[in-house]
C-alpha positions as CSV (number, residue, x, y, z in Angstrom):
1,X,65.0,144.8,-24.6
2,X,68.9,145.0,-24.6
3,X,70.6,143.5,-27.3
4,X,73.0,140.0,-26.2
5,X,76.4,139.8,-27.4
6,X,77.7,136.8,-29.3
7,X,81.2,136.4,-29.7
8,X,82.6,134.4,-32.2
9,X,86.3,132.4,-32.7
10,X,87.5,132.0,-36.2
11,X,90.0,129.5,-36.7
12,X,87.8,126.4,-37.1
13,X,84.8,128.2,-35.9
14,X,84.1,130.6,-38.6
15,X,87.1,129.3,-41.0
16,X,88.7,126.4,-42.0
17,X,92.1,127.5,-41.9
18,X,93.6,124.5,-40.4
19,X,95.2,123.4,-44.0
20,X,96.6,127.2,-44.9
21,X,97.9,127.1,-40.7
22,X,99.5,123.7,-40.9
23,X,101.5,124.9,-44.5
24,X,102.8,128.0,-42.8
25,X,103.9,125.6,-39.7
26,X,105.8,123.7,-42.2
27,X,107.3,126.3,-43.6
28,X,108.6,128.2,-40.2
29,X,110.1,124.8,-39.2
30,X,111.4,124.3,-42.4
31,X,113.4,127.2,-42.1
32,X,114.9,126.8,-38.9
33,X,115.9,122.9,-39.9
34,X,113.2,121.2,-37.6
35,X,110.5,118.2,-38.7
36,X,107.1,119.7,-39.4
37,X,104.5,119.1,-36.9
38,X,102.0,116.6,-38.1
39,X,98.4,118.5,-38.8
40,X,96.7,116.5,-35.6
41,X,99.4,118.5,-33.5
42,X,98.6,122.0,-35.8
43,X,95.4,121.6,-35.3
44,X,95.4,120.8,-31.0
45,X,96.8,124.5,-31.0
46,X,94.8,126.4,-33.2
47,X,93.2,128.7,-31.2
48,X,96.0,129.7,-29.2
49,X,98.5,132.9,-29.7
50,X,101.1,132.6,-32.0
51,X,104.0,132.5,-29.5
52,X,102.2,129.8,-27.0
53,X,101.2,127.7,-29.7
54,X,104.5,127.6,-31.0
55,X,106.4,127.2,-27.8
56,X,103.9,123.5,-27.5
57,X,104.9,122.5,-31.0
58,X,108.7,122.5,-30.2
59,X,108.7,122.3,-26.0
60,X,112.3,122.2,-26.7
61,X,113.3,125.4,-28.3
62,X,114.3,128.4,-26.9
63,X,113.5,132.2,-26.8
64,X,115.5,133.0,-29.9
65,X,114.3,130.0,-31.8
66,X,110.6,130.0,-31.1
67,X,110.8,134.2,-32.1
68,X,112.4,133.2,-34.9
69,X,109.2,130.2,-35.8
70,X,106.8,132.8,-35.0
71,X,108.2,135.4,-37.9
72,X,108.8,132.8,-40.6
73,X,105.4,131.6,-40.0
74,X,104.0,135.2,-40.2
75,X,105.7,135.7,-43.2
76,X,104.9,132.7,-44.5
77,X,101.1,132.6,-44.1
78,X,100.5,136.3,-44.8
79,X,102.5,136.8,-47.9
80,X,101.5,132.9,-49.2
81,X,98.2,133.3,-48.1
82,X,96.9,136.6,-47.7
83,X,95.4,137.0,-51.3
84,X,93.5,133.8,-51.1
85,X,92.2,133.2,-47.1
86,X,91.2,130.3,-46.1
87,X,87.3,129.4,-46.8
88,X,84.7,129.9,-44.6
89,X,82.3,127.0,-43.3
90,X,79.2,126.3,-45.4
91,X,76.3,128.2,-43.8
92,X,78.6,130.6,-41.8
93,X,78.6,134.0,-43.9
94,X,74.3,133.2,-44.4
95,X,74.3,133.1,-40.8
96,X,76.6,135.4,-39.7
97,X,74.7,138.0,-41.9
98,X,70.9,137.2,-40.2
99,X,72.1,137.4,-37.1
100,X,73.7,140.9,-37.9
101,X,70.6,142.3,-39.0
102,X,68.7,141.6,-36.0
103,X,68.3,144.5,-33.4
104,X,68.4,141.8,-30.4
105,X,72.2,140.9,-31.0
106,X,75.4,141.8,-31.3
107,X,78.0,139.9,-32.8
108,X,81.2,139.8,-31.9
109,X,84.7,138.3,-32.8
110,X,88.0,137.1,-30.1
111,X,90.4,134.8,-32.0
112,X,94.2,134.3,-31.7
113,X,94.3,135.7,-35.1
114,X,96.8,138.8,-35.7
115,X,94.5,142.0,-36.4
116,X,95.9,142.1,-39.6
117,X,94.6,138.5,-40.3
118,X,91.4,139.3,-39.3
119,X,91.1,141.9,-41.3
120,X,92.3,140.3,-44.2
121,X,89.9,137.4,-43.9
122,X,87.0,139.8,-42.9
123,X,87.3,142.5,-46.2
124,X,87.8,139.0,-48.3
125,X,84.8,137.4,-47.6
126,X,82.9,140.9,-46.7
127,X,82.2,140.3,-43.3
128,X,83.8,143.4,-41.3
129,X,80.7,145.7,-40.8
130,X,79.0,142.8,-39.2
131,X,81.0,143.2,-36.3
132,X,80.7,145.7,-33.2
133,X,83.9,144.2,-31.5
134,X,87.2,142.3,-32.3
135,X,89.4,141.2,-29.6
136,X,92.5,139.8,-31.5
137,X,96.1,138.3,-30.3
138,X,97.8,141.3,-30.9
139,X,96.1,142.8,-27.8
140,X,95.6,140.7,-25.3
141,X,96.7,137.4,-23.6
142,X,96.4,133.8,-25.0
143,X,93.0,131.9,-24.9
144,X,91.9,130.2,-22.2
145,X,92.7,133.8,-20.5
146,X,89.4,135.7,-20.4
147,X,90.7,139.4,-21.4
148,X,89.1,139.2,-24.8
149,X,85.9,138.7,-24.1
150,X,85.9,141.0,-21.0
151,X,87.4,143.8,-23.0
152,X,84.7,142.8,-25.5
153,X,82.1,143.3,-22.7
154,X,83.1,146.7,-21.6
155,X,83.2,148.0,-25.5
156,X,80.0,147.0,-25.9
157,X,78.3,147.5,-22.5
158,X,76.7,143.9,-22.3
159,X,77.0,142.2,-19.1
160,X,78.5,138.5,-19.0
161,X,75.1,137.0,-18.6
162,X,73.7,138.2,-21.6
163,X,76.4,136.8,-23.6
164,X,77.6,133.6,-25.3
165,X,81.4,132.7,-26.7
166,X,81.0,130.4,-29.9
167,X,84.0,128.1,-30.5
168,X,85.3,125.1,-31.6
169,X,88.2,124.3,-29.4
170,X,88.5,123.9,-25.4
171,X,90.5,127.5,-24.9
172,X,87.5,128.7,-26.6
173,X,84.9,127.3,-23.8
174,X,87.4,127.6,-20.8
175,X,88.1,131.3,-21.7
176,X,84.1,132.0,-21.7
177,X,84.0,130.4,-18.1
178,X,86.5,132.4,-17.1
179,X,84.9,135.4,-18.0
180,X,81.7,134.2,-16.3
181,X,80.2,134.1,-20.3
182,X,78.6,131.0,-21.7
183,X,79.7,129.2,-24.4
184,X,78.5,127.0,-27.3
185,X,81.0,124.1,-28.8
186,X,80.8,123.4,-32.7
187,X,81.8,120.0,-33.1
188,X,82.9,120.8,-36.9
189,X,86.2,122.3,-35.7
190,X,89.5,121.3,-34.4
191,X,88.8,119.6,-31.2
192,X,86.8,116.7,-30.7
193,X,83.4,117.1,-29.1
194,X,84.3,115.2,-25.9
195,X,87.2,117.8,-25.1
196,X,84.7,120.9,-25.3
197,X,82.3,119.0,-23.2
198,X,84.9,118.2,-20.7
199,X,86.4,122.3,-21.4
200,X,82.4,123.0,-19.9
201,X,80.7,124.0,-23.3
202,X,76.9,124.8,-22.4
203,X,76.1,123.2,-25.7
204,X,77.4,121.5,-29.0
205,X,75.8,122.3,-31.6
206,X,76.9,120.3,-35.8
207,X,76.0,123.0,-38.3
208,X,75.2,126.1,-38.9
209,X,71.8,125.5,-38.8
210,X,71.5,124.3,-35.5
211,X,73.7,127.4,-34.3
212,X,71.4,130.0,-35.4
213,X,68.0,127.8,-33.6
214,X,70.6,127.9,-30.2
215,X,71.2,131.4,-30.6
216,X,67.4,132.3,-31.4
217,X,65.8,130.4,-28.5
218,X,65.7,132.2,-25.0
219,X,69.6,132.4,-22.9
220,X,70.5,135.3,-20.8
221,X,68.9,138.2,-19.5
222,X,66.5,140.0,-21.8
């Protein structure tokens, strides 16, 4: 039996961040003499690469001004917030850890994260050997563009339909459909369940719990 690759966001998916992102946002516009985004509008764009979630927040500004957002937040959230991530959903590390031990899967990450945020967040909470791949914004196109998960299919030799994007936001479900992947929508993230059924999520799924009974009932090729 071949293992099945499961492919986790982490903004909102894996970690609630959206408090630590929204402080860095108000910082960055701080800085540059512009009124803070409210948190609804932070957290609409979570998901998304730094530069194209930026450019939505202020539609407005131009090259120089959105480059200069997108390194006052990155200082901002990394030397704020680097020594203290942001906390992981309840149930996510107990989870995260049973599915790793299984022979049958292989987890995987893809997140609009920086690698260096990842990695931070992952050797905080103890998480990094759990994962085979991670597709991160430093490499790749913005979500909903599918070259994370198919980069994270060709590193890890599992076809699209034996594999399955977790996420909490609609980039998140219309980047797995793009890649031909299915998807699962958890409904305790940043977008609101209706938008990841309309985005084409497979499932939605509340907790933790009732992620782990999705991913350990029969989908894709075996």
């Amino acid at each position: 039996m071949r293992p099945r690759l499961v492919v986790f966001d982490v903004d909102g998916t894996l970690s609630d961040s959206q408090h630590h992102i929204h402080a860095a946002m108000t910082q960055s516009f701080a800085a540059q003499g512009l009124p803070a985004p409210d948190l609804e509008a932070v957290r609409q764009i979570v998901g998304l690469s730094l530069p194209v979630a930026l450019a939505r927040l202020a539609p407005l500004a131009d090259a120089g001004l959105i480059d200069a957002l997108v390194q006052g937040y990155k200082q901002s959230y990394f030397v704020a917030r680097s020594a203290e991530p942001a906390p992981l959903f309840p149930g996510a590390a107990e989870v995260l850890a049973r599915l790793a031990a299984r022979d049958d899967i292989l987890l995987g990450i893809a997140t609009g994260k920086s690698r260096r945020g990842l990695d931070n967040l992952l050797a905080h909470f103890g998480l990094g050997a759990m994962f085979v791949t991670r597709q991160v914004a430093d490499d790749h196109p913005s979500k909903p563009n599918p070259a994370m998960l198919l980069a994270a299919l060709a590193e890890t030799g599992v076809a699209a339909g034996a594999a399955v994007m977790i996420g909490d936001t609609s980039y998140d479900i219309e980047m797995a459909a793009a890649a031909g992947v299915g998807s699962i929508g958890v409904t305790w993230g940043y977008h609101a369940p209706e938008a990841l059924s309309a985005a084409g999520a497979g499932q939605l799924v509340a907790d933790f719990a009732a992620l782990e009974a999705a991913l350990l009932a029969p989908w894709g090729p075996r």
